[in-house]
N, C-alpha and C positions, 0 to 999 in steps of 0.2 A: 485576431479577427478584426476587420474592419467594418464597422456598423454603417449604413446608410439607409436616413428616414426618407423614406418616398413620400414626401409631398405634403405631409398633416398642417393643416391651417390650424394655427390657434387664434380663437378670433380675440381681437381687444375695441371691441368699439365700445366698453363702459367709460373706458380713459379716452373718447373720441379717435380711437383707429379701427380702421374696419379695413382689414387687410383679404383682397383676393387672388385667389388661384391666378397664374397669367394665364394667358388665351393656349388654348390646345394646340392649332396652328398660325401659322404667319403671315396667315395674308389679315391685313384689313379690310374693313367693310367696304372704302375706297376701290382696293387693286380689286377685292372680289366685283367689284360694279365696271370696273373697266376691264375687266377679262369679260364679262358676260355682254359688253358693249362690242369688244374688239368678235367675239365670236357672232352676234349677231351681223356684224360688219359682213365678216367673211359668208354667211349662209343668203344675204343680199349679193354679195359680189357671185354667187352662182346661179342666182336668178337674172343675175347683168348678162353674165357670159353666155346664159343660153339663150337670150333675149339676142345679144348681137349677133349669133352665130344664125338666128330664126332671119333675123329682120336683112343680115347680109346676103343671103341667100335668095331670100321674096326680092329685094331690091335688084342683084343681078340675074334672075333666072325669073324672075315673075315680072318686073317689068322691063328686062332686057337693058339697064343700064348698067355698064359696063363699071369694075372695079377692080381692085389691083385684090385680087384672094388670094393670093398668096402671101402678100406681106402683112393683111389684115388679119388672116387667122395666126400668121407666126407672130404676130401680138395679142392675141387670143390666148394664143399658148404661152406666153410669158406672165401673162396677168394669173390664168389657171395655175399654174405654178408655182405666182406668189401668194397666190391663196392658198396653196393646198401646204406653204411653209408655214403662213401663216395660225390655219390652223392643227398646227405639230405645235407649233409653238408657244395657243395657249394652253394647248396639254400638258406641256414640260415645264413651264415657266407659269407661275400665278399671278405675278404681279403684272400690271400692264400700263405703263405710263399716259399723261397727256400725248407725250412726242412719240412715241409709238404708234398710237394712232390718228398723229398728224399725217405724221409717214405714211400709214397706211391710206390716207385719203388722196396724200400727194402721187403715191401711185397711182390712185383711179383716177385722178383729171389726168396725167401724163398718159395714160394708156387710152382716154379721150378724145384727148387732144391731136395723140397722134393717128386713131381713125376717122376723125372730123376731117384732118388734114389728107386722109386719100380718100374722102369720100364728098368734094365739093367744099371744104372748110367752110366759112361763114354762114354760106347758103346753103347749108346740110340741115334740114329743121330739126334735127337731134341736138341742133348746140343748146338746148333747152334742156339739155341733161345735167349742163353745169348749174343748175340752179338746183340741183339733189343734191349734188356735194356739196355747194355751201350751206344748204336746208342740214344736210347728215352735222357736217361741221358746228351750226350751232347751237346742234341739241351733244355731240360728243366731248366738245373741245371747249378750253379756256378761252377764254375772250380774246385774248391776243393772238390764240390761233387762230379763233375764229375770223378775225377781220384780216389774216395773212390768207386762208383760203379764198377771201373775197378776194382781195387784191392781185391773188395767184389767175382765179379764175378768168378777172378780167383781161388779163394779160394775157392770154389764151385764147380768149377768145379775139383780143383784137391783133393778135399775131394769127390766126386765121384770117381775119379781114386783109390784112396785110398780103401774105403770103400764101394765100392757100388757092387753088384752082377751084374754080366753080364749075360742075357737072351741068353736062349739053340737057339742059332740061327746057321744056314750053314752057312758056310763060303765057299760063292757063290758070291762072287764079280764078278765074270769073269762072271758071264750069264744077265750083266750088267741090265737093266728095270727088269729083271724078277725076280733078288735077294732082297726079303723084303730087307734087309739093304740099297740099293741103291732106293727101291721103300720112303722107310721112307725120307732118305735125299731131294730125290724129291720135297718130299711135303714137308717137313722142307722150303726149299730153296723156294718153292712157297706162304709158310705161312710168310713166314719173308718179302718176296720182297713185297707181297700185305699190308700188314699189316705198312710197311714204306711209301710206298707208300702213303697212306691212312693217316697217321697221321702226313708225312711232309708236306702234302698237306694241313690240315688244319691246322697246324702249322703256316704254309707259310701266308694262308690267316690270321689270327689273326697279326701275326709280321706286313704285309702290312698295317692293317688297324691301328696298332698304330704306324707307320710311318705317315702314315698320319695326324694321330689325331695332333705328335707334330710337322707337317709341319702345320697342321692348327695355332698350338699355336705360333713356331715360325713367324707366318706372322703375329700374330695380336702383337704381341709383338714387332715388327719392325712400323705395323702401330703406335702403342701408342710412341713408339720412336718419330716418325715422328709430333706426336701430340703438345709433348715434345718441338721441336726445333721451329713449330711453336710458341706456346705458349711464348716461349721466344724472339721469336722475336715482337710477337704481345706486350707483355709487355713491350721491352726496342723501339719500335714504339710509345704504348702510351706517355710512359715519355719523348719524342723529340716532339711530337704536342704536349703536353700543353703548354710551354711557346708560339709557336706563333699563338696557338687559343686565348689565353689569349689578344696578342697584338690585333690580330683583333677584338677581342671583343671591348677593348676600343677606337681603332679609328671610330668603328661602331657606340660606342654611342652619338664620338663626331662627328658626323655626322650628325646625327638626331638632332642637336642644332644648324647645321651650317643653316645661311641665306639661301643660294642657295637650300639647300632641305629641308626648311619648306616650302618659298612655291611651290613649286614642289610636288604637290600630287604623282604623278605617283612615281618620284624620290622616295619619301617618305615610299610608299610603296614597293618598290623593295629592301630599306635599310630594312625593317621589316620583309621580307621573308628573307633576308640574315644572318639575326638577328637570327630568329626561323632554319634555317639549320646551323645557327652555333651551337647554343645550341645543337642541334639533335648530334653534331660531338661531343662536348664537352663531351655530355652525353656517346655517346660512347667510349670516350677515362676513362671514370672513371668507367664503367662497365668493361672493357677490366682489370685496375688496382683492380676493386675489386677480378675479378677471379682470380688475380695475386696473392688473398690473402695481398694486401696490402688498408687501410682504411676499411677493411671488414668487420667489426661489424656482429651483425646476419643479415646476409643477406637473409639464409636461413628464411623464414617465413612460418607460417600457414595459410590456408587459405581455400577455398572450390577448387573444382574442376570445377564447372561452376565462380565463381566470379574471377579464375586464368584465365581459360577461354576468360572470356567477357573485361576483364582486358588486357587481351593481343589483342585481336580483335581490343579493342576500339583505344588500342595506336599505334598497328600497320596502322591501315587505317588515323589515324592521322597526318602520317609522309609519307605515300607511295602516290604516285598521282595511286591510283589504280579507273579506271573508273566506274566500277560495281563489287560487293564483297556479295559474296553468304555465309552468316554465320548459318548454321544449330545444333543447339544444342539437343539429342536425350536423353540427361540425364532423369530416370524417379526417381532417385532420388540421391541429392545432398551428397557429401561424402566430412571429411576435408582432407586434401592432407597438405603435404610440397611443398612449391613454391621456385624456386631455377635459379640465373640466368643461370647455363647452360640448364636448362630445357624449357627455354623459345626461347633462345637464338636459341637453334634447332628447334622448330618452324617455328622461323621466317626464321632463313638459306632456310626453303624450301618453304615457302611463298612467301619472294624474291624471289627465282629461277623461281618460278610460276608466278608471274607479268615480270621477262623480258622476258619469252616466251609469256606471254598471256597479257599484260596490259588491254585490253577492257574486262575481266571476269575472273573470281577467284573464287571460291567455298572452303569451309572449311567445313566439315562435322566432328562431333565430337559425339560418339557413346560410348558404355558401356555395358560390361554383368557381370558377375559375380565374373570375373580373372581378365578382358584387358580393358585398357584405347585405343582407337584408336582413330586416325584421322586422315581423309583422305583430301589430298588437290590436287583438279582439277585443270584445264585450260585450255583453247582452242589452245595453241600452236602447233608448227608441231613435238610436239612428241619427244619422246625420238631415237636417233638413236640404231638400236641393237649393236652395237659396246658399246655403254654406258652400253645395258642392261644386257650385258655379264658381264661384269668388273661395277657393281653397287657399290659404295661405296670407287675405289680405287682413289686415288688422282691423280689431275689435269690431271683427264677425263670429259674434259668441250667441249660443242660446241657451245660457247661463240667465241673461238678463241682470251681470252684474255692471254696473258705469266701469268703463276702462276695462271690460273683460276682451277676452277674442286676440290676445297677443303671442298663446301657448303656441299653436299650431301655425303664426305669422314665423316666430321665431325658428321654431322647427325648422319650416321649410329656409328659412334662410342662412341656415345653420348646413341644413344638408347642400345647398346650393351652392356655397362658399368649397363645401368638401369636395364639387363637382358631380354630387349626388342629386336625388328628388324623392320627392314623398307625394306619394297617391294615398286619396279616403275613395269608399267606398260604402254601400250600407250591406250586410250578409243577408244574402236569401233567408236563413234562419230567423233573425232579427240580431238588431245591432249592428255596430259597427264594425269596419276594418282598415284601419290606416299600416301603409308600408310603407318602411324608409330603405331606400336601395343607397348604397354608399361603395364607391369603386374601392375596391381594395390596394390600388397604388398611392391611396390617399394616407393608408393610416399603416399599411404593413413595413415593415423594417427587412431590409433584404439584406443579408448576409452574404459578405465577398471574406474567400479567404487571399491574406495577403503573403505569399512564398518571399520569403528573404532569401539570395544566395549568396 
């Protein structure tokens, strides 16, 4: 049988490594912004297309100036065309380059240029279209593209002055709205401002929404920082309590030999609870150094999902003075899983949190469908305040009221986030609280391949 673990992060940021999940898919924040760029592109170039095919029509049939339609719309129809590849294109393909959408712009002066040029070139007052592609150019494009569209453009347009025929029109400026020439500019001028409009506007929203994205990243990346100086401080904490846990361990033993507290029952057993919470501290301080990556052998283990479970249940109620402990397990069937201390260790952070709000009752519900490992943990406490439930997960937002408290439920959350999970609080109609940790099960299960030798 060949075992393969799906995915389990063990974290180590005590020893300063904070290792995550890679990304789900392959695009970057980047291609994602130039796909939504390049597609915005396209849904302006069919506001173009139906724009020329309005205005060529009004121009030869509303004021009877004569144009070549037939070779104007068969570039109509080539531009259409490359649109409708273009968007197949960002369907299939995510990434979307600078030069991709140079090209794509370099089509729309070409496809310009060559209707300027059968419609009066120079003297066509739509040549005031090319100042949209360069406007589109440098809000899309790198610098260097962007002063090649200018350069492009100009070129274009004095290769019309050059070369292009000028349409039999009056030269009626003076009877200002009523002279086609000042009628054409008009709508030039109202086609360009609409049409900027329109696509800095959702330019605008795309740029906003990936500021946001890497405000989101930058804070989770200050949080794991913050993980970071914990962890090292928790690690250079551990190695100062072992030596004088170690001392009270042995005065403890020689305790339990001395006259006065043998016969001393009471005595006797006060040294033997004192005994058993040292061990508990001890035991903490070498979990604390294993996550530190130091004595850490595989720590990492296999195991089931209910026997991790019941494993952790049984040891937690061992140690907690918890009065009544609600353990409900929904599994309808058992899966192997990697078991890992920090995967426990978050657990228990919200366990604890749950018995100092509610020591007289505690509930654990542990559930399962087809993706998600959840567990949900209850308690009759007075709730979460909304002040918490805004700000869920940021550090030392406790209402403990202890200095450095509020780091239980930071950690959680960023324990389950690394898993590619999330943890929601809530308060229960009943009273009390309810926090859930949902965790994908490709994270922690072991998937079984059998391997045929022939």
């Amino acid at each position: 049988m060949a075992k393969r673990a799906k995915g389990l992060i063990v974290l180590q940021t005590i020893n300063g490594q904070s290792q995550s999940p890679p990304p789900t898919t392959g695009i970057g924040l980047d291609d994602a912004t130039g796909r939504k760029n390049m597609y915005q592109l396209a849904q302006l170039r069919w506001i173009a297309v139906v724009g020329q095919i309005a205005t060529i029509l009004i121009v030869h049939f509303g004021f009877g100036i004569h144009l070549p339609l037939g070779t104007m719309f068969l570039l109509l129809g080539c531009l259409t065309a490359f649109n409708a590849v273009s968007l197949l294109r960002t369907k299939i393909f995510h990434e979307v380059s600078n030069g991709e959408l140079f090209f794509a712009l370099l089509v729309d002066v070409g496809i310009l240029t060559a209707q300027l040029y059968l419609s009066g070139g120079a003297t066509n007052p739509f040549t005031f279209l090319y100042l949209l592609q360069v406007t589109l150019g440098a809000m899309l494009l790198q610098a260097w593209s962007t002063w090649t569209m200018v350069a492009i453009a100009a070129s274009c347009f004095g290769g019309l002055a050059f070369f292009g025929k000028p349409l039999a029109l009056p030269l009626d400026h003076d009877r200002g709205l009523y002279s086609p020439y000042i009628q054409g500019m008009l709508i030039c001028f109202v086609l360009n401002a609409a049409l900027l409009v329109i696509f800095i506007t959702r330019i605008g929203r795309n740029l906003r929404a990936r500021d946001s994205h890497l405000a989101d990243l930058r804070q989770r990346a200050a949080e794991e920082e913050h993980i970071v100086r914990i962890g090292l401080l928790a690690s250079g904490a551990a190695h100062e309590l072992g030596t004088p846990l170690a001392t009270l361990a042995v005065i403890l033993g020689d305790w339990r030999h001395m006259e006065p507290f043998t016969k001393d029952p009471e005595l006797l057993l006060e040294i033997n609870e004192m005994q058993n919470q040292l061990l508990r501290c001890k035991a903490i301080v070498s979990n604390t150094l294993l996550s530190a990556g130091e004595a850490r052998g595989e720590f990492s283990v296999k195991t089931t999902i209910c026997k991790f479970l019941n494993d952790l249940v049984e040891e937690w109620r061992a140690t907690r003075p918890v009065y009544a402990f609600s353990y409900t397990n929904e599994f309808s069937q058992d899966l192997l899983m990697v078991s890992d201390l920090a995967l426990k260790q978050m657990v228990y952070n919200v366990l604890d949190n749950a018995l100092d709000a509610s020591p007289r009752w505690i509930q654990l519900k542990a559930s399962c469908d087809a993706e998600t490992l959840t567990l949900a943990v209850a308690d009759e406490g007075p709730g979460f305040a909304p002040a918490m439930l805004a700000h869920l997960g940021k550090p030392f937002q406790s209402s403990k009221g202890r200095a450095g408290g509020g780091l239980g439920l930071f950690l959680v959350l960023n324990v389950a986030r690394t898993l590619g999970g999330n943890v929601t609080a809530c308060n229960r109609p009943e009273g009390g609280a309810l926090v859930t940790i949902s965790l994908p099960l490709a994270a922690i299960i072991i998937e079984e391949t059998t391997v045929y030798v022939g």
